[in-house]
N, C-alpha and C positions, 0 to 999 in steps of 0.2 A: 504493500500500500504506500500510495506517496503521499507523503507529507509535504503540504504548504509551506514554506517559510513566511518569514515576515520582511513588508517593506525594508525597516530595520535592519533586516540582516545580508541588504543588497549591496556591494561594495562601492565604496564613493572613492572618489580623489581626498586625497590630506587637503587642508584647509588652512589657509595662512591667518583666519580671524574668524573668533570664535563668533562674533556678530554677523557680520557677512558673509562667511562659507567660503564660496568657490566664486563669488562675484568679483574679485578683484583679477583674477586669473582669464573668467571669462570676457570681461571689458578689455583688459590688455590684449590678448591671442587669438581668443577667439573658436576658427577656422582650427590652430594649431591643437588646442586644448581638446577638442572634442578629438581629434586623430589620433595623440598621442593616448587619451586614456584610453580608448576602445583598445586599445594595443595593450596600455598596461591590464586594464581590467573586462574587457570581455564586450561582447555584444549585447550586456543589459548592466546600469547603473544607474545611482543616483546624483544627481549634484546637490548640492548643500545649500539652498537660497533663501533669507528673509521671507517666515511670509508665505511659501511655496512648497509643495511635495512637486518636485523633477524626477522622471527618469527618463533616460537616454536608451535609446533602439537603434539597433545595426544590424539588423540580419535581417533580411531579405523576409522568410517568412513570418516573424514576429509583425512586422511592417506590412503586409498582407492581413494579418490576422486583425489590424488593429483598421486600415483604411477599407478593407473587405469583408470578411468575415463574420466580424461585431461591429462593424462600422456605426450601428446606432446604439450602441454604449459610449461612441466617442466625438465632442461633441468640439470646439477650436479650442484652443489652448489660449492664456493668457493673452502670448504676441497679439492676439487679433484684436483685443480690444484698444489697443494703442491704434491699430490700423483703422478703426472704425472710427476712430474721433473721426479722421482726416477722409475717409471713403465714402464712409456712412454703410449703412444695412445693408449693401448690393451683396452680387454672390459668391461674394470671394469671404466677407463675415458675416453672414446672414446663415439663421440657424432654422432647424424643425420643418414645421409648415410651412413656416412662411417663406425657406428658401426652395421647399418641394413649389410651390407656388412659382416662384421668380424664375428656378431655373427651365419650369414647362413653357413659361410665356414667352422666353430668351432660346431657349433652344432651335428652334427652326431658324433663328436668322442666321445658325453656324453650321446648316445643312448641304452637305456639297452642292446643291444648285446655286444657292446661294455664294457661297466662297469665289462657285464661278464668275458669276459678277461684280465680285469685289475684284477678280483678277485683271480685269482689265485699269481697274485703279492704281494696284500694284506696279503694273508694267508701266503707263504712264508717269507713276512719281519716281522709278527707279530711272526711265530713261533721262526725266529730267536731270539728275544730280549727275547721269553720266555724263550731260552735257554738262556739268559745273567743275567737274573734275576733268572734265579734257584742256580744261584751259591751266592749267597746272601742270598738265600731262609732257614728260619730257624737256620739265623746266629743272629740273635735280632741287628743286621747292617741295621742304617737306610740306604736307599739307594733315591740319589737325582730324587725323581719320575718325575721332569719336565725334566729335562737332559734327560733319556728314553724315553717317551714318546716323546721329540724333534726329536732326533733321530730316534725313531719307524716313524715318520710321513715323516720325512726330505726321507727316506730310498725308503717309500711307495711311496712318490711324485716322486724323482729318478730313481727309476727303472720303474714305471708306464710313465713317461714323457719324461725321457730320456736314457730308457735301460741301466741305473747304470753310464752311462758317466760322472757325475763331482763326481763321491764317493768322492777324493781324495779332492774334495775345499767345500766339504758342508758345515763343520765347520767355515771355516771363509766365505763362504755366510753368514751364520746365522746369524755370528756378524756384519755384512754391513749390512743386514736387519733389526738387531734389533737396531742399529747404526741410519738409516736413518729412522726407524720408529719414532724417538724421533726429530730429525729433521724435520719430517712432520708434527709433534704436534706444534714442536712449531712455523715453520710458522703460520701453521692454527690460533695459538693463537697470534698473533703478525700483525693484519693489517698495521701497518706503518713501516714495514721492509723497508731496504736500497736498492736502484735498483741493479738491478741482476749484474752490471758488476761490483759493489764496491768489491774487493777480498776483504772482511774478514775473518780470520781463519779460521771460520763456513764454508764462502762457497768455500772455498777451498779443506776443508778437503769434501764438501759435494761432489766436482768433480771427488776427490780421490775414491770414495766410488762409482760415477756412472764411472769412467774408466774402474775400476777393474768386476762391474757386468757386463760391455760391452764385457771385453775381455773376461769372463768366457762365456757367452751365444751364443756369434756371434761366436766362435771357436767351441761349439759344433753342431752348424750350419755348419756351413764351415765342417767341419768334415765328419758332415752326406751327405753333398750335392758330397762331393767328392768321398766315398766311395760307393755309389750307391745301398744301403743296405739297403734293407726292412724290419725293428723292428715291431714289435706290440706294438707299445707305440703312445703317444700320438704327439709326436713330429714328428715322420713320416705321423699319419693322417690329423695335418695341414700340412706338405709340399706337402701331395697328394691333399689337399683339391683346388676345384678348384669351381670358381662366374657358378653360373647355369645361369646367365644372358650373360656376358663377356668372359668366358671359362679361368680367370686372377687367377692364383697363388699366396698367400704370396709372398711379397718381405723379404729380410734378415730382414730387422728393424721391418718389422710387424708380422713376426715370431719371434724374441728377445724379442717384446713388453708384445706378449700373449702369450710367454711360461713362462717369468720372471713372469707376475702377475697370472697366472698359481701357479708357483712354490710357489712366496710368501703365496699368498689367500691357494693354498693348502694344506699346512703343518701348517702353523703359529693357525691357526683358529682352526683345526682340533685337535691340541696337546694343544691348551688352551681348549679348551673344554674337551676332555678326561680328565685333571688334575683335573677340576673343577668338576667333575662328580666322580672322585674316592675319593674326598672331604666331596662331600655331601652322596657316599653312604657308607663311614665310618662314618659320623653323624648318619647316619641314618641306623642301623642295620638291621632291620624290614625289612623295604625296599631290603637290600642287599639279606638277604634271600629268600626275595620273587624270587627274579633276578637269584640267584644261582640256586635255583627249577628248576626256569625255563628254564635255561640253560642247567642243569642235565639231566632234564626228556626229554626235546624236540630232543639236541646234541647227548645224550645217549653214552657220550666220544669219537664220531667221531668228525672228523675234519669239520668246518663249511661247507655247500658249499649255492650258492647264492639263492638255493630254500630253503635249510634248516633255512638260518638267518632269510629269512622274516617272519618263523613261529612265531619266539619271537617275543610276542608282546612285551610285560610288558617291554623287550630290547629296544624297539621303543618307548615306555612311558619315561622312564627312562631319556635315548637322549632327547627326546624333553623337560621334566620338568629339565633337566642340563639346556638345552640354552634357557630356560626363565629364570630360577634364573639368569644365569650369561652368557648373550649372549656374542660369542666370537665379533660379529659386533654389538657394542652398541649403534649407534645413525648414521644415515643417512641424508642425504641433496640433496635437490634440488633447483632449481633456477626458477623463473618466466620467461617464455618471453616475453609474454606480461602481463599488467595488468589482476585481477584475481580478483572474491569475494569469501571468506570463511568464514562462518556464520556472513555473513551480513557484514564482515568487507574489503576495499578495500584492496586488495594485490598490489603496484606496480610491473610493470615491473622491474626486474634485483635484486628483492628479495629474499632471500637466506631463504626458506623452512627449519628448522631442524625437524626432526622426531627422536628425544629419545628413541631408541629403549626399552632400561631399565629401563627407565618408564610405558610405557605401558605397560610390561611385569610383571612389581608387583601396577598396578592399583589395589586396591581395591576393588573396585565398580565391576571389572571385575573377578579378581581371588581374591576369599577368603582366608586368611591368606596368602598373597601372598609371604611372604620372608619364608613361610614353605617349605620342598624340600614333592611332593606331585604327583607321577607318575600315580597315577589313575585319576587325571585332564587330562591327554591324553588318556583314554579310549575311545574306538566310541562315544560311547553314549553320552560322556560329551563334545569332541568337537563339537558337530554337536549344543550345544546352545550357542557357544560364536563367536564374530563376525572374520570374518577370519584375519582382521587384528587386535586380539588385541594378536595376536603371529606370528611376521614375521621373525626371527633370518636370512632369506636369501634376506630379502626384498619382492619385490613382482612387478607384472604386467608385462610388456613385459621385464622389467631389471633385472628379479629374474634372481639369481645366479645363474649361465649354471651348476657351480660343486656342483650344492646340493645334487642330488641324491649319487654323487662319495665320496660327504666328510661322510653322511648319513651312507652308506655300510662300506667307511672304520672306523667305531668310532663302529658298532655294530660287523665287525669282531675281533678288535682288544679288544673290549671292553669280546665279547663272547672267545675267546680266554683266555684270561688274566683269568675271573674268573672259566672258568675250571679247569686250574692248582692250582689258588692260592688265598689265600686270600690278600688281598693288606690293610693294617691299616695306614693310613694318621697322620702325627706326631701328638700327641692331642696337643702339643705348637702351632703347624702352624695358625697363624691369617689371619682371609680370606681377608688383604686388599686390595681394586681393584688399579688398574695401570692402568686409562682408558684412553690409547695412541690411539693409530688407535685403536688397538685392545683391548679387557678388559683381562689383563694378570692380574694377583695377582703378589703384590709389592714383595714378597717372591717367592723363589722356595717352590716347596712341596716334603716333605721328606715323606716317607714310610717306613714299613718294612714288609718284604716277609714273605710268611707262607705257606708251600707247604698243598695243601688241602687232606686230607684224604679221 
């Protein structure tokens, strides 16, 4: 018969302060911290946090059991409610009912007929920036490749979502978003923060920051609702969207809610990941060539269209060995609701699940030499032996990411684009280190220089 253990008797990291735990280790490393304890202490533990029961998950099937399995004993983890100041209730933190609700009424605008007609949006915003990078092109001018690429994605997301309506304010969304993204961090890292009505500079400047995303979003709502004008964008397929239960529409807030984490989710992740990926395939030449072949020979210098891209594989390789070395979503969380056992060890109720995405993603044991960049690990044949969860970059089970397929197309059109024209060389100074906020940005921009291809 087996015996339970107790939370208790799960092994934790030493603790440098008997008040704080493991928070001083985790604000400084981070990324590091969670790799190296899985190495010292296993594929289940605790961290020690003010405030909190944490445990930490790395294995593949624990990570299944908890996003599949029981998935409704586990409900977001703390993170999200820092997320939610700034997002609001969409379905990235929106719980129960009410997200079964949001995500039926959202679903069909990210159903392959659909994707296809965002594709021609795609192709259009990527050709423009090729023409903005040809003027650079064979100048030996480095040019700021994450600036582009923001823009190539911010552009994509805009006109895909909101038929070009905030062109004029994306610039400073960007900086509110990348403003509040650093303010999400460090609530999450700071369990004994001040109650919400204490004005601190902080949360003053953090109201400033959601005024302003309010008035940009609910105006181009208001906008649409008065003008009476049917777009092919996404923003009109939620306002069409109507409960096949209730026959009830989006109200203004829950449109705001899920076009903002729309917008953020869909540019920010997208354009970290592109960066990261023209990184590793100037590392790695070999590789590039292989990619460029494949592009040459399959494209044959037409313009992509949505049956053409899916022919590249080695394109689909590529993506996917990008966002395991350097997933744009690097570690995820859930909560108990009720008590729980996970290899023998008691879970209470209202414990806060972490799943390390970038851990399991350069396990060992699972991918060999895993910090190598190595796109024939996504060939068929080599997925079909490794367990599905030990590469989840969008999550997984009924909460997988509604815009994976849309982020997926847009990174292989833009990506298939780009290296037709050009060769793209990534600074050889650029140091890859991570900036792992919400999202795993690299502490640096990345520079490039253009090479129009022959």
């Amino acid at each position: 018969m087996l015996t339970t253990k107790k939370f208790t008797d799960l092994p934790h990291p030493n603790t440098l302060n008997v008040f704080l735990g493991n928070m001083m280790q985790l604000r400084k490393e981070r990324i590091h911290f969670f790799v190296e304890q899985q190495k010292k202490l296993g594929d289940i533990f605790q961290i020690k946090v003010p405030t909190r029961k944490v445990v930490v998950l790395s294995n593949p099937e624990w990570i299944k059991y908890v996003l599949v399995d029981n998935n409704k004993n586990y409900g977001k983890s703390f993170a999200y409610d820092s997320i939610k100041l700034f997002l609001g209730n969409g379905l990235l933190t929106s719980e129960g009912e009410f997200w079964k609700r949001q995500r039926r009424l959202a679903q069909p605008a990210f159903h392959k007929e659909k994707l296809n007609l965002m594709f021609r949006n795609m192709v259009e915003q990527t050709d423009k920036s090729v023409e903005r990078l040809e003027q650079f092109a064979d100048t030996n001018q480095a040019v700021n490749l994450s600036k582009e690429l923001y823009k190539l994605t911010l552009d994509i997301v805009n006109s895909t979502l909101f038929y070009n309506e905030v062109d004029n304010t994306t610039d400073t969304i960007y900086k509110l978003v990348s403003e509040a993204s650093e303010y999400i961090t460090k609530r999450i890292d700071n369990p004994l923060h001040l109650p919400e009505w204490i004005p601190t500079p902080t949360r003053r400047r953090e109201k400033e920051v959601l005024k302003y995303m309010d008035k940009v979003f609910f105006s181009v709502i208001d906008r649409r609702r008065q003008q009476h004008e049917q777009q092919e964008d996404l923003l009109s397929m939620l306002m069409d969207a109507r409960d096949e239960e209730t026959g009830e529409a989006m109200s203004n807030q829950q449109l705001r809610d899920e076009i903002l984490t729309i917008f953020v989710a869909g540019h920010e992740t997208t354009q970290i990941a592109l960066g990261w990926t023209f990184y590793l395939l100037t590392q790695n030449p070999d590789k590039l060539k292989i990619l460029t072949d494949e592009v040459d020979s399959k494209l044959n210098g037409e313009t992509p269209t949505p049956e053409s891209i899916r022919g590249l594989h080695y394109l689909k390789q590529v993506i996917d060995e990008s966002m395991r070395c350097f997933p744009p979503a690097w570690i995820m969380g859930r909560k108990t609701i009720e008590a729980d056992v996970i290899n023998g060890y008691e879970i209470p109720a209202g414990t806060n699940v972490i799943m390390p995405i970038y851990v399991v993603h350069h396990d060992e044991r699972v991918w060999e030499n895993a910090y190598e960049f190595q796109p024939e690990r996504f060939a068929m044949e080599n997925v079909k032996e490794k367990h599905k969860y030990s590469y989840f970059p969008f999550g997984g089970g009924p909460r997988l990411c509604i815009g994976n397929n849309f982020a997926i197309q847009e990174m292989q059109v833009c990506l298939a684009m780009f290296l037709q024209k050009f060769r793209i060389d990534v600074d050889e100074d650029f140091v890859p280190e991570l900036d792992p906020l919400v999202t795993l940005r690299p502490k640096n921009p990345i520079y490039a220089k253009i090479y129009k291809r022959k």
